[in-house]
Wavefront OBJ file of the C-alpha trace (Angstrom):
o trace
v 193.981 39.389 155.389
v 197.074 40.951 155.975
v 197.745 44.822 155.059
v 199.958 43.216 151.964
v 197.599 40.794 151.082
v 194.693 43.942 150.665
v 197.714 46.202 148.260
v 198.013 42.892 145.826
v 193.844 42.136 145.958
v 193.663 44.848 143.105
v 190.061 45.545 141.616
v 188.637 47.706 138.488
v 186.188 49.849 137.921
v 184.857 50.133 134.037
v 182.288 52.200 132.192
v 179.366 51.368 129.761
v 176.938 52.367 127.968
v 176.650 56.696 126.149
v 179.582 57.541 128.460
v 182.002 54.631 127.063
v 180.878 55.110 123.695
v 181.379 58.843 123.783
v 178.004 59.537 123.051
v 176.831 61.199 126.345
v 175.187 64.343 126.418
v 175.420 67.053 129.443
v 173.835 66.247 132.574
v 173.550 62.411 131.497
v 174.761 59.648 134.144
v 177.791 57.375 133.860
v 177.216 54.217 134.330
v 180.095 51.687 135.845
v 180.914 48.273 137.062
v 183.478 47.626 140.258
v 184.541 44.589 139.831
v 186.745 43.415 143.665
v 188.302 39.530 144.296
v 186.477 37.531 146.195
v 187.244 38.410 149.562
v 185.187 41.719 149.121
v 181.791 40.474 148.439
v 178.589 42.869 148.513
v 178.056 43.027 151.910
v 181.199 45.272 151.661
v 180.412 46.947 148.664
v 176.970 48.327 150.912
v 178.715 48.991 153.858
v 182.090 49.946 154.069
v 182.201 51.822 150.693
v 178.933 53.217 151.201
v 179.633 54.530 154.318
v 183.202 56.007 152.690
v 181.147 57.659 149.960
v 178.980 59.410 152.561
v 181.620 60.772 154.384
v 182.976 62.271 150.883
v 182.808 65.957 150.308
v 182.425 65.871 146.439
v 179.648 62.869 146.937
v 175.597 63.962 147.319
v 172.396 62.316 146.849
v 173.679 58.807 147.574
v 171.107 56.234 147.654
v 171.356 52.554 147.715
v 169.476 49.844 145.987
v 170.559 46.428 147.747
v 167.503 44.762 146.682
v 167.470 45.089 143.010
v 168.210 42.311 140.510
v 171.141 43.736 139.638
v 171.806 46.037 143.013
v 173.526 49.750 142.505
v 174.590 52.874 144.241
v 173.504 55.753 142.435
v 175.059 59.416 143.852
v 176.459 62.694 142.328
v 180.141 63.494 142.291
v 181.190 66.764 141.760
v 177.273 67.120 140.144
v 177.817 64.257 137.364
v 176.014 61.176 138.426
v 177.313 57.768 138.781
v 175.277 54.748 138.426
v 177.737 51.803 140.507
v 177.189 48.193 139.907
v 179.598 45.360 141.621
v 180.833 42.285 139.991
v 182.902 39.939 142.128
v 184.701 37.525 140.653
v 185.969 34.423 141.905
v 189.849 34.597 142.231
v 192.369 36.156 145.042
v 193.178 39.490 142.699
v 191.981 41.426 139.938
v 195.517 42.399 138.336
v 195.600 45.512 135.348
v 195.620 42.691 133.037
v 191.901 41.863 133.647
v 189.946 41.400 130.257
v 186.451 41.103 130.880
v 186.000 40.769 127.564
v 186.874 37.174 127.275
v 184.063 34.971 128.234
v 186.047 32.773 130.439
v 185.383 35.765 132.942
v 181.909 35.013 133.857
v 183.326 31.455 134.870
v 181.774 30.763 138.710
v 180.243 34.359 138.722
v 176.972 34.653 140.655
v 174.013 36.000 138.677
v 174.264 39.331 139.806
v 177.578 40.024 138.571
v 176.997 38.597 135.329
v 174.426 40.543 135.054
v 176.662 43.840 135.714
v 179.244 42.638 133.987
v 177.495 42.342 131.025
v 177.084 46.217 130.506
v 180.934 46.805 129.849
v 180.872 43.625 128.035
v 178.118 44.733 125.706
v 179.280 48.121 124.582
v 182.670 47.058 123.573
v 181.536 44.535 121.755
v 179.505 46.999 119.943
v 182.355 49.586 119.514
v 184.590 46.019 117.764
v 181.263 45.470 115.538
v 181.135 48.950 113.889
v 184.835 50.179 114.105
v 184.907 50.232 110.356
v 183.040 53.737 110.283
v 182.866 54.409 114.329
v 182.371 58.104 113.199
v 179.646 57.602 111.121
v 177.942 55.387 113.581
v 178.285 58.047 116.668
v 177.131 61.176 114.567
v 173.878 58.908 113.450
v 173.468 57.575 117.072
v 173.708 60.999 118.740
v 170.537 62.077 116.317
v 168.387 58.983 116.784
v 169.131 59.315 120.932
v 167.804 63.403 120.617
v 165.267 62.224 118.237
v 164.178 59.206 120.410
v 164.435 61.561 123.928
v 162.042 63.944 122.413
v 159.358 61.753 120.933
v 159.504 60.250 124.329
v 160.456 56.877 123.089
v 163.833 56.762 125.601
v 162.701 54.858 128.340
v 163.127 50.859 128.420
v 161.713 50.885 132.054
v 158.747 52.535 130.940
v 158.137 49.759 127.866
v 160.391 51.669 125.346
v 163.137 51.500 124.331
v 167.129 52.868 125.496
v 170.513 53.020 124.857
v 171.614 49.534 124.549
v 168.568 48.961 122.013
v 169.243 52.289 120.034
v 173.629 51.120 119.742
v 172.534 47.867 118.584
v 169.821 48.958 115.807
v 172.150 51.833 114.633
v 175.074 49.360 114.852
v 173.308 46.918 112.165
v 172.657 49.726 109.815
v 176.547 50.480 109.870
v 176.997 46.909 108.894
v 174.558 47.403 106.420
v 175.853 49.860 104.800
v 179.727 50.305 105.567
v 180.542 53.268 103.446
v 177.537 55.521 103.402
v 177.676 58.751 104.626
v 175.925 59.503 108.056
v 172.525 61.718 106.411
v 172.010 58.335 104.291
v 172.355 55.566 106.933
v 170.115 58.076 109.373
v 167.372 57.514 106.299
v 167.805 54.448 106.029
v 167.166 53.620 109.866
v 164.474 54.683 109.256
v 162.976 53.369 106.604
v 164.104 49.912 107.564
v 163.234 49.703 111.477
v 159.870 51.603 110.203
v 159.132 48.100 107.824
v 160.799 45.963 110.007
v 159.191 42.053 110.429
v 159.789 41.656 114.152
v 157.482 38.422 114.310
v 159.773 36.518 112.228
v 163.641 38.402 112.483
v 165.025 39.630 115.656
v 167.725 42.573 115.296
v 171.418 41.123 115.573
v 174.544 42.323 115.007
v 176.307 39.023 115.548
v 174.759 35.334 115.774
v 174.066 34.288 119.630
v 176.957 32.210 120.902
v 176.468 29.127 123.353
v 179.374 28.591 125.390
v 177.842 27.200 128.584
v 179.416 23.771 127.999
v 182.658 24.961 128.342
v 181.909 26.883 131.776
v 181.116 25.671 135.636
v 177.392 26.972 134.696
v 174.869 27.982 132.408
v 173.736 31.099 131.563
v 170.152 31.007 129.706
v 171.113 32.377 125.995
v 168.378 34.241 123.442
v 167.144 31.658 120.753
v 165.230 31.751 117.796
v 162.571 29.388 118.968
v 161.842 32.611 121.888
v 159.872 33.927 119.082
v 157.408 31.030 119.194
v 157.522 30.099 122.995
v 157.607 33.476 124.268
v 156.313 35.542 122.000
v 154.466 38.183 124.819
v 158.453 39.112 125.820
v 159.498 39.130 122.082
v 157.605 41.446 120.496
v 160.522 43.482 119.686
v 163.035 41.507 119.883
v 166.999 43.449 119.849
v 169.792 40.796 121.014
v 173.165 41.976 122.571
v 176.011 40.611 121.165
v 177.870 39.478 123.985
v 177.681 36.054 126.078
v 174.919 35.256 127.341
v 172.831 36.820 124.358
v 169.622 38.622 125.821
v 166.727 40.364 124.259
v 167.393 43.831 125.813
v 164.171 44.798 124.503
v 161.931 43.130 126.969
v 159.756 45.218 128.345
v 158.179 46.349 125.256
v 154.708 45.867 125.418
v 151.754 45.816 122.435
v 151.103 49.725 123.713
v 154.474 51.019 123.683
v 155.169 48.439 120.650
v 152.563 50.052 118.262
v 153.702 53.728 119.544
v 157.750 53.067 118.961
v 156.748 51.794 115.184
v 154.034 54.830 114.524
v 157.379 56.932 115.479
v 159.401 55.089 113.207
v 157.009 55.383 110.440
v 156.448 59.220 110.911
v 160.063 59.890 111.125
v 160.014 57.851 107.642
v 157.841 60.168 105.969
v 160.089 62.931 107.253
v 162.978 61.470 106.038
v 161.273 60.905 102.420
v 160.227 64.501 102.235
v 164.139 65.523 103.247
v 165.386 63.258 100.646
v 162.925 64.865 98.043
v 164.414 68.587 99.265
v 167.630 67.730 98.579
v 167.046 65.794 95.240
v 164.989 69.618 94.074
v 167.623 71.388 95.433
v 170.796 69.470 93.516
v 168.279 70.465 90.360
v 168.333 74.157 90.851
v 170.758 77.145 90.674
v 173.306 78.296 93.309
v 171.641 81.365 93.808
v 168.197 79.721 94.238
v 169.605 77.018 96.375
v 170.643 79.409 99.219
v 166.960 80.963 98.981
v 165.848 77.231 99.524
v 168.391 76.176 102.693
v 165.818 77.659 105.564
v 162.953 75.122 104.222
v 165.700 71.931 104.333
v 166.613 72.899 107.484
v 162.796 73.236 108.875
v 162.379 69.991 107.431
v 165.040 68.804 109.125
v 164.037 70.282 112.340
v 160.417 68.523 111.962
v 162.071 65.231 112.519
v 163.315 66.008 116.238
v 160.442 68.426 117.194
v 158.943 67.382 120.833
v 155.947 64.847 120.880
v 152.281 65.867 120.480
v 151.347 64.240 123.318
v 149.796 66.969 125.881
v 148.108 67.633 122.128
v 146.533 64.767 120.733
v 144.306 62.713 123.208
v 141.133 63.530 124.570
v 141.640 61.507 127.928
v 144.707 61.286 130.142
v 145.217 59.861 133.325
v 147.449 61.550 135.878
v 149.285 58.787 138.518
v 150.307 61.141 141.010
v 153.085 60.109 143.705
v 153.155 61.712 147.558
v 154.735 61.575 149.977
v 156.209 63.503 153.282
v 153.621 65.720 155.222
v 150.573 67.185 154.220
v 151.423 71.113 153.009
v 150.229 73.593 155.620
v 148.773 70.550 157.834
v 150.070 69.930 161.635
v 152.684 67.985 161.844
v 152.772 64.823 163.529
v 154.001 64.653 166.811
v 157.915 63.541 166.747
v 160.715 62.979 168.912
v 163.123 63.035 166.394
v 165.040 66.280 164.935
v 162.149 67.419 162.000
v 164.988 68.336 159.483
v 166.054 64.523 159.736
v 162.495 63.432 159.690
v 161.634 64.921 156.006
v 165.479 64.192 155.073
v 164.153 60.232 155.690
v 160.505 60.720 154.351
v 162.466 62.652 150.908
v 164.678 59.071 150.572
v 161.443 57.274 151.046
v 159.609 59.045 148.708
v 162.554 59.090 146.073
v 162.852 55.568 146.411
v 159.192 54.676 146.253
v 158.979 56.944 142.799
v 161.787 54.760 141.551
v 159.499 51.663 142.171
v 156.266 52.708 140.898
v 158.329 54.165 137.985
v 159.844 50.709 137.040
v 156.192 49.560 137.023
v 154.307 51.905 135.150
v 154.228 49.661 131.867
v 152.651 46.765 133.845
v 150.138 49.163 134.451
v 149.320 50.078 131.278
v 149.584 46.285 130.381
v 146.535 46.013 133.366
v 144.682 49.051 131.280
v 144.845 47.646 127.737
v 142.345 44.712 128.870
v 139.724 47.631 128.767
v 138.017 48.741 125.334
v 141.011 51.083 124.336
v 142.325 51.327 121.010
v 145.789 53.307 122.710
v 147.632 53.586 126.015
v 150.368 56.091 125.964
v 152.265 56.344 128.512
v 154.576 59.286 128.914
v 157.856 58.202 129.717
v 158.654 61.259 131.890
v 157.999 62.417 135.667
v 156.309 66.187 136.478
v 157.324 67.263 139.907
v 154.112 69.134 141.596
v 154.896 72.893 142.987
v 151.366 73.330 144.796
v 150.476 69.589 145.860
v 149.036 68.598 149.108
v 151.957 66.734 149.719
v 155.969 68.009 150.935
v 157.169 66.127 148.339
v 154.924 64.923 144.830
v 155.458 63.898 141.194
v 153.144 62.617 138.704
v 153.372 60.807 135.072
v 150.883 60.943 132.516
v 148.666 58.306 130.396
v 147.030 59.464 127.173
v 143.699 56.617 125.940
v 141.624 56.824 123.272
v 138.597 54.492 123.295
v 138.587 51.302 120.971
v 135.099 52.086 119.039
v 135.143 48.396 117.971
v 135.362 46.852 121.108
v 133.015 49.294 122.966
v 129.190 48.484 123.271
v 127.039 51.582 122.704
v 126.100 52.322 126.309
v 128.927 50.595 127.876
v 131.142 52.023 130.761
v 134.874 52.349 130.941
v 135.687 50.781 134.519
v 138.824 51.108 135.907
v 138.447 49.671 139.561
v 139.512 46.119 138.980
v 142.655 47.459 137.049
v 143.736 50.087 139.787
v 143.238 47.242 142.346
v 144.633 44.290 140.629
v 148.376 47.172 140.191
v 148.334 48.093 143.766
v 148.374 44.440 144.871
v 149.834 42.839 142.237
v 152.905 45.397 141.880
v 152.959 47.265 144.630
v 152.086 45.644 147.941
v 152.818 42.591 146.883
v 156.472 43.236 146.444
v 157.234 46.571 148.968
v 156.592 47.590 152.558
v 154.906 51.397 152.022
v 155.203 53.385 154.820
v 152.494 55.492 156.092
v 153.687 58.500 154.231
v 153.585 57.785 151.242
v 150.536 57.689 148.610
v 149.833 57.086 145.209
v 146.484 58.646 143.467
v 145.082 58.633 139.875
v 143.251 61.163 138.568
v 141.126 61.392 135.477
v 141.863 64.749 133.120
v 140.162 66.120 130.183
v 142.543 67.555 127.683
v 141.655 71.555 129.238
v 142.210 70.232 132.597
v 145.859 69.561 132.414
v 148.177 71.805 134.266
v 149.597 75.257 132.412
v 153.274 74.175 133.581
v 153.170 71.097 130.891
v 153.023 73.567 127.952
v 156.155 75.691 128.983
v 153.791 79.061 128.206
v 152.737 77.752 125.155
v 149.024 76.218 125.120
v 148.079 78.608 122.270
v 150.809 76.785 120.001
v 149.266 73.730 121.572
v 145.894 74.222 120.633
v 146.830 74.627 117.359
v 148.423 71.448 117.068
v 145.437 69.672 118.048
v 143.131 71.464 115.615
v 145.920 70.194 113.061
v 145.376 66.999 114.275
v 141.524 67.332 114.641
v 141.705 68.024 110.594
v 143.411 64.941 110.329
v 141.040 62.593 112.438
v 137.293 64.211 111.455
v 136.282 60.700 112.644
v 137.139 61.600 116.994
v 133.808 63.532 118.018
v 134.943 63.568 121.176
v 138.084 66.066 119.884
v 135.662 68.220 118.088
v 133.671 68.524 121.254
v 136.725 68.940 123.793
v 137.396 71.668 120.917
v 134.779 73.797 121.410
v 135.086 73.409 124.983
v 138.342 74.732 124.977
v 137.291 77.875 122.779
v 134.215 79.184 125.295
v 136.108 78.025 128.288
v 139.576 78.852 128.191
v 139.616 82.154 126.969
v 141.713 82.859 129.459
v 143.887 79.977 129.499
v 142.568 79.057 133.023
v 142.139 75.556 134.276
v 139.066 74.170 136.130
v 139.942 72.158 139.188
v 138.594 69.171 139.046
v 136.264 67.762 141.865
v 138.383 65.197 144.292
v 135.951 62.729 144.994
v 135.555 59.778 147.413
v 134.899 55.887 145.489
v 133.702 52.813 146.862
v 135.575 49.568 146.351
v 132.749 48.560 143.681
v 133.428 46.965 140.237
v 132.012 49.775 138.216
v 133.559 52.491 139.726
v 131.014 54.828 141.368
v 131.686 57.960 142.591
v 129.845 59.832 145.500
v 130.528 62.597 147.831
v 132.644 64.814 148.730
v 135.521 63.032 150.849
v 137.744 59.692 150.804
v 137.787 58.132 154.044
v 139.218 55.614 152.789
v 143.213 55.400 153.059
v 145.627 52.575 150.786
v 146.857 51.436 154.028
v 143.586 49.438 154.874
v 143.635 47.780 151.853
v 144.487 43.991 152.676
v 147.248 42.442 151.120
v 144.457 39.470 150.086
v 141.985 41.395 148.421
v 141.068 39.072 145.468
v 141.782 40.292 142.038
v 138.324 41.776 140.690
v 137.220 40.784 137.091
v 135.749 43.216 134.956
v 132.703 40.184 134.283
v 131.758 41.227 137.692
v 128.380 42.585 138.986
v 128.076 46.380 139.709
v 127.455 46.700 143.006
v 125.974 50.240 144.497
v 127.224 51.775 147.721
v 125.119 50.492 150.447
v 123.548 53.136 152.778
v 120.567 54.609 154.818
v 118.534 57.399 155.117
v 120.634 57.581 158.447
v 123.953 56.569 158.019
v 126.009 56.630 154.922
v 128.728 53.029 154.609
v 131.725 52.770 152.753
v 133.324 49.187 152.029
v 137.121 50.273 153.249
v 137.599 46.076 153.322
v 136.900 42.835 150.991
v 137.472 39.591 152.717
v 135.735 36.960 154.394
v 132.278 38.665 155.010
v 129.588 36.375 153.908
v 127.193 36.868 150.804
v 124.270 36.105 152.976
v 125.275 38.742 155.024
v 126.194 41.087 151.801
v 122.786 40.299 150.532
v 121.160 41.372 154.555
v 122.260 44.160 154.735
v 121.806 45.569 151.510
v 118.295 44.875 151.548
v 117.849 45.127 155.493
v 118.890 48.872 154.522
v 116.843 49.531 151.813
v 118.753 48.635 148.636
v 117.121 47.557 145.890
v 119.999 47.468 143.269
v 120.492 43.623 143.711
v 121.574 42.607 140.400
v 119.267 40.044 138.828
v 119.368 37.577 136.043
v 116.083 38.600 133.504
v 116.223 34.966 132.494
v 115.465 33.623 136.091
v 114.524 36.574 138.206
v 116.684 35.241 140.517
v 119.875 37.132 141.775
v 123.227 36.578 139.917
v 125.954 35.863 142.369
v 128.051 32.500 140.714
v 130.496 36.013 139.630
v 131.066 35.676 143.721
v 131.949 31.785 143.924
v 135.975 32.758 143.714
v 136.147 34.930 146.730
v 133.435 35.074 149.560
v 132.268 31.470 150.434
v 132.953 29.554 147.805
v 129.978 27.498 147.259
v 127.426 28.790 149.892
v 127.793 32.054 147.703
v 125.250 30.492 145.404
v 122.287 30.421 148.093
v 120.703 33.010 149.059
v 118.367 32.771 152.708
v 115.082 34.375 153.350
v 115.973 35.626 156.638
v 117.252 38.777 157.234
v 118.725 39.773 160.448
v 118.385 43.157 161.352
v 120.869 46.089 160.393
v 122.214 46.209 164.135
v 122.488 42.217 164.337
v 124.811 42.680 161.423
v 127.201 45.519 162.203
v 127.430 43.458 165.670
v 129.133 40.793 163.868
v 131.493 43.186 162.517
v 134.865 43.987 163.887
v 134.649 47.463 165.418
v 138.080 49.083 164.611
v 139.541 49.490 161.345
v 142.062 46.376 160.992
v 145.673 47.281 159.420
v 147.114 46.240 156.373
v 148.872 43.044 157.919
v 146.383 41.569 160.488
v 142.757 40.921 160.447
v 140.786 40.058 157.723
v 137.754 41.184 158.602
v 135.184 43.247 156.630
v 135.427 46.872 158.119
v 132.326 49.572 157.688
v 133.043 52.773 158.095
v 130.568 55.521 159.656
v 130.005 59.303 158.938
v 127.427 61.898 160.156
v 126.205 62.132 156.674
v 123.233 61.507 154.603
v 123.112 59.748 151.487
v 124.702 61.904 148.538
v 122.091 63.029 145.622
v 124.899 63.966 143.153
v 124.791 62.185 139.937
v 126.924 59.251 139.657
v 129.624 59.661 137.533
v 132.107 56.978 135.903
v 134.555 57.216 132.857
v 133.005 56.911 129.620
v 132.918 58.579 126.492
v 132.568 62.028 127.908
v 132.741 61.733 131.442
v 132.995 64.121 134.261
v 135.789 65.201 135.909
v 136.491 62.447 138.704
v 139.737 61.408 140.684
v 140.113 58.038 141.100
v 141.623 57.072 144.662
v 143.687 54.315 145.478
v 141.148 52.997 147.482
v 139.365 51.174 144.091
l 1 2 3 4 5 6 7 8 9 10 11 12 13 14 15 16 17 18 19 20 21 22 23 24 25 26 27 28 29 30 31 32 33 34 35 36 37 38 39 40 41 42 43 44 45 46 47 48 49 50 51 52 53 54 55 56 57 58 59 60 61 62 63 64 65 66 67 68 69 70 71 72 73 74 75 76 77 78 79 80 81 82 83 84 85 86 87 88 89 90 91 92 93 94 95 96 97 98 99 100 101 102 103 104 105 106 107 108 109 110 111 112 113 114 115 116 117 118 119 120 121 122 123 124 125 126 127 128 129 130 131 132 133 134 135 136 137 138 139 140 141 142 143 144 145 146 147 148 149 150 151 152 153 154 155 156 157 158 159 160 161 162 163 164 165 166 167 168 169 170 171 172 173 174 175 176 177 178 179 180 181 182 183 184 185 186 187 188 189 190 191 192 193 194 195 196 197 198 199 200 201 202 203 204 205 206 207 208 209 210 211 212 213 214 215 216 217 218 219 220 221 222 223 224 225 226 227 228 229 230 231 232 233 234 235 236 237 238 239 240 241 242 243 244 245 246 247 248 249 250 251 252 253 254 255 256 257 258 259 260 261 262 263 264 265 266 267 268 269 270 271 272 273 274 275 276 277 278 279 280 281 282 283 284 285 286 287 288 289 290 291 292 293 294 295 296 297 298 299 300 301 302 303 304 305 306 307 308 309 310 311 312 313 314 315 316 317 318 319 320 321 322 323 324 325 326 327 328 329 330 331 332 333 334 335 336 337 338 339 340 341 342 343 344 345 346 347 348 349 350 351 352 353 354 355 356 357 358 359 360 361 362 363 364 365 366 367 368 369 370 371 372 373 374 375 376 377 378 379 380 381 382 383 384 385 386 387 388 389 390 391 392 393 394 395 396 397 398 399 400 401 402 403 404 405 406 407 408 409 410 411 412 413 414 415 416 417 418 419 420 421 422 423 424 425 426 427 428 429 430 431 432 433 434 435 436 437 438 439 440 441 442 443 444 445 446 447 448 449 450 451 452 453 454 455 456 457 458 459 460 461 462 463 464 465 466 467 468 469 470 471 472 473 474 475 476 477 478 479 480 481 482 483 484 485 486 487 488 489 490 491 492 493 494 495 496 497 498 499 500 501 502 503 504 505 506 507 508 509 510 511 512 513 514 515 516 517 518 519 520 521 522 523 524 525 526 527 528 529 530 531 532 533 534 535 536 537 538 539 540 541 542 543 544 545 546 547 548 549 550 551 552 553 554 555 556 557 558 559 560 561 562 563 564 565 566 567 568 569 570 571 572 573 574 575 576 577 578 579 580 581 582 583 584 585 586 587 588 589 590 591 592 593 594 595 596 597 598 599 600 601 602 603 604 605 606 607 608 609 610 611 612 613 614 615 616 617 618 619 620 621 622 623 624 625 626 627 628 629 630 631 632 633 634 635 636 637 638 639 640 641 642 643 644 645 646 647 648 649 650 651 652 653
């Protein structure tokens, strides 16, 4: 291509989403869509231009994401940050005339750029559908988005719900109601999205159009008959307007579903209570009216005060993120610069936290299978000042046991669902480096962190005694409580115990150390079913084994060694007296899992079968037993339940 040829190639760039709609607050993003001809294709767009926007002076923090769905460079100019799709389309130039608007755009597209394309494409469709009373719709939209930000309900990665959703829904009320004024449509977005039938209507502010005939290809389009087929990834279903019609609601899960309608309802009440304010104060006299303004306005205030969530749960779980070197440990021994070391590690580590935050809600999808009547997950990251770790972040996850479903007695284990996420969301689709960590600890409500309440745990305490009144059913709140009145006089925190686990289904904790590290867990470690077995840690007056592996070691051998060392927790059917191991059948040995041999070699015939070095994440898959110089632990075991101890639970289970 001549230097001509490049002038006349042409290409656009276009803006979506708050930013195009005017609705952007300060510090948000702004996302856009470069769209080139089809002689730039996205190897250029991650090369060339990338390189030309790191050798910008007004451009920081660039990062790259090639291998997304829909890939993006994300960097700060000038401090405002830019999210950057491409969209290439297939003709010679992109002249000023361009209207990606017209569906005969996404003719021959790939699915990328359809797929980027569609943000623009969305949002001005929107701005067509409600132009009628555009300034009604922003000044209700602007309080729904604060409202939604602080009830943490703005998050669609994180199962909730974001801006595309919130234009549509406030979008429909506008077509609803045409010439109300903005206080009356706000109530009434309420009120209708709080009673809203989402198994049988999806929210639409236009019928889904099928055009695919008349194009090169087909795009798949949103249906009705979703809401039967599909119903998992339609439980809240919110359709964009534009071709090819999409539920953009899709991660919402039965958690975050049941949380973004409680929100709805409450901000119903509140909106009931407001409406009953003004009707009283329309009835009184001017004089008495002005005496009456601060209460409207509190109530008004109530509707966008900050969630209750460091308030209102008795158990949280903290997923903590780390990465870089250990804090006041010796550094590894490098031949590069160390400034460009941690520079690397810090890109690692920011893109690793923008993985496992795109998969939190599968996680809490893993933890609903447990006995819990709620799984909240936080939609927001808390950097760590004092972590072990150069650089560390953590979200939060507030439970609250499912009476119903729990068996008096019965233990809350989480080892199956920690192990099934790391393989199943994180190994199985990203390389980690060695650097990088993830661990989960367990939190009673006067164990969490001083820097969550902004200096204001009193006010906080308060709250939860309000709520305490409200729910005289939660023991476990009236005991946490009192706990918090003859311990935390001071306001000070106990430090929970760090504690090693064995890879066991019921998720017992001994000792004082983890020697176990992610990176030996194999990349084939069978999913583990909470029907399973519990199995105690095997060891010896001598020597004290942890299972760092799970992979082709026999049960016979299993069953040796346990007993050659002394174990008599061998799980037995009462019926039969005989030792339950068909739970086994899908993992170690298929069928010779069900017999069990009356010989049993000795302890040092055994660990001579065993591999003698600790195999990495990629090769062998043989069963590994670590050593350590000490005796057996004596400590009581300790597992979530009802009122458990406080535990950290390692990435190792």
């Amino acid at each position: 291509m001549n230097e001509e040829q490049a002038r006349a190639a042409g290409g656009k760039l276009y803006t979506s989403g708050s930013y195009r709609l005017r609705v952007h607050e300060p510090g948000a993003d702004i996302d856009s869509v470069g769209v080139a001809p089809r002689m730039c294709g996205r190897a250029e767009f991650f090369t060339s231009l990338k390189e030309s926007l790191l050798n910008h002076a007004d451009v920081e923090n660039l990062r790259a994401i090639d291998t997304a769905a829909v890939p993006i460079l994300t960097f700060d100019m000038r401090g405002v940050n830019i999210d950057l799709l491409f969209a290439q389309l297939p003709m010679n130039t992109v002249p000023e005339s361009t209207d990606i608007d017209n569906d005969a755009i996404l003719n021959a597209v790939d699915s990328a750029s359809e797929k980027s394309l569609n943000g623009p494409r969305v949002t001005n469709l929107i701005y067509k559908l409600v132009a009628h009373n555009y300034d009604s719709f922003l000044a209700v939209l602007r309080v729904v988005r604060v409202w939604a930000k602080r009830r943490g309900l703005y998050s669609n990665k994180s199962g909730y719900l974001g801006g595309v959703n919130f234009n549509i829904l406030v979008g429909i009320i506008c077509q609803m109601f045409p010439k109300a004024t903005p206080a009356y449509m706000l109530n009434q977005f309420f009120q209708i999205f709080a009673h809203w039938d989402w198994d049988t209507m999806p929210a639409m502010l236009t019928k889904p159009l099928d055009i695919s005939r008349t194009l090169d290809q087909q795009f798949e389009v949103w249906t009705i008959h979703q809401l039967q087929i599909n119903k998992r990834n339609n439980l809240m279903p919110i359709i964009t307007p534009a071709y090819p019609a999409m539920n953009s609601a899709l991660s919402v899960n039965p958690w975050t579903f049941q949380i973004i309608v409680n929100e709805f309802q409450r901000a119903a009440n509140i909106c009931d209570a407001i409406k009953q304010d003004h009707f009283f104060q329309n009835n009184i006299s001017s004089g008495a009216r002005r005496l009456y303004l601060p209460r409207l306005a509190k109530t008004w205030n109530k509707l966008i005060q900050p969630t209750e969530f460091f308030a209102k749960y008795d158990h949280y779980l903290a997923l903590r993120i780390l990465g870089g070197a250990e804090v006041g440990g010796a550094e590894r021994e490098s031949t590069g610069c160390p400034e460009n070391k941690d520079a690397d590690q810090f890109e690692e580590f920011e893109d690793f936290k923008g993985f496992i935050s795109s998969r939190l809600r599968k996680f809490v999808e893993k933890i609903g299978a447990l006995p819990f009547s709620v799984v909240h997950l936080f939609p927001k990251e808390f950097p760590e000042d004092n972590a072990e770790r150069r650089h560390a972040t953590r979200y939060y996850f507030g439970l609250i046991t499912d009476e119903a479903r729990l068996k008096e007695g019965e233990k809350l284990v989480l080892t199956h669902v920690w192990t099934s996420f790391w393989l199943d969301e994180v190994v199985r689709n990203k390389a980690i480096p060695q650097h990088l960590d993830l661990k989960l600890d367990y939190l009673r409500w006067h164990q969490l962190p001083h820097q969550l309440f902004d200096g204001n745990r009193n006010q906080v305490r308060k709250a939860r005694q309000a709520i305490l009144k409200n729910n005289q059913n939660n023991q476990d709140l009236q005991t946490d409580l009192q706990t918090d009145k003859t311990e935390n006089q001071s306001d000070r925190v106990k430090k929970h115990r760090t504690t090693g686990l064995f890879l066991t289904p019921d998720l017992i904790i001994v000792g004082d150390t983890i020697p176990i590290s992610l990176h030996n867990l194999p990349i084939d470690l069978p999913k583990l079913s909470s029907s399973l077995v519990s199995w105690p840690p095997l060891q010896t007056n001598k020597t004290h084994l942890t299972i760092s592996r799970l992979a082709t070691f026999s049960f016979e051998q299993y069953t040796s060694l346990a007993q050659t060392t002394g174990d008599s927790h061998l799980p037995i059917n009462p019926d039969t007296d005989e030792p339950i191991v068909a739970e086994f059948d899908t993992f170690i040995d298929g069928p010779e899992a069900k017999k069990l041999k009356t010989q049993h070699p000795t302890f040092n015939q055994i660990l001579d079968e065993l591999p003698t070095t600790t195999p990495t994440l990629l090769q062998s898959n043989a069963y590994h037993l670590e050593h350590t110089a000490v005796p057996p632990p004596t400590s009581k075991i300790t597992t979530l339940s009802h009122k458990p101890e406080p535990m950290a639970i390692d990435h190792a289970v």
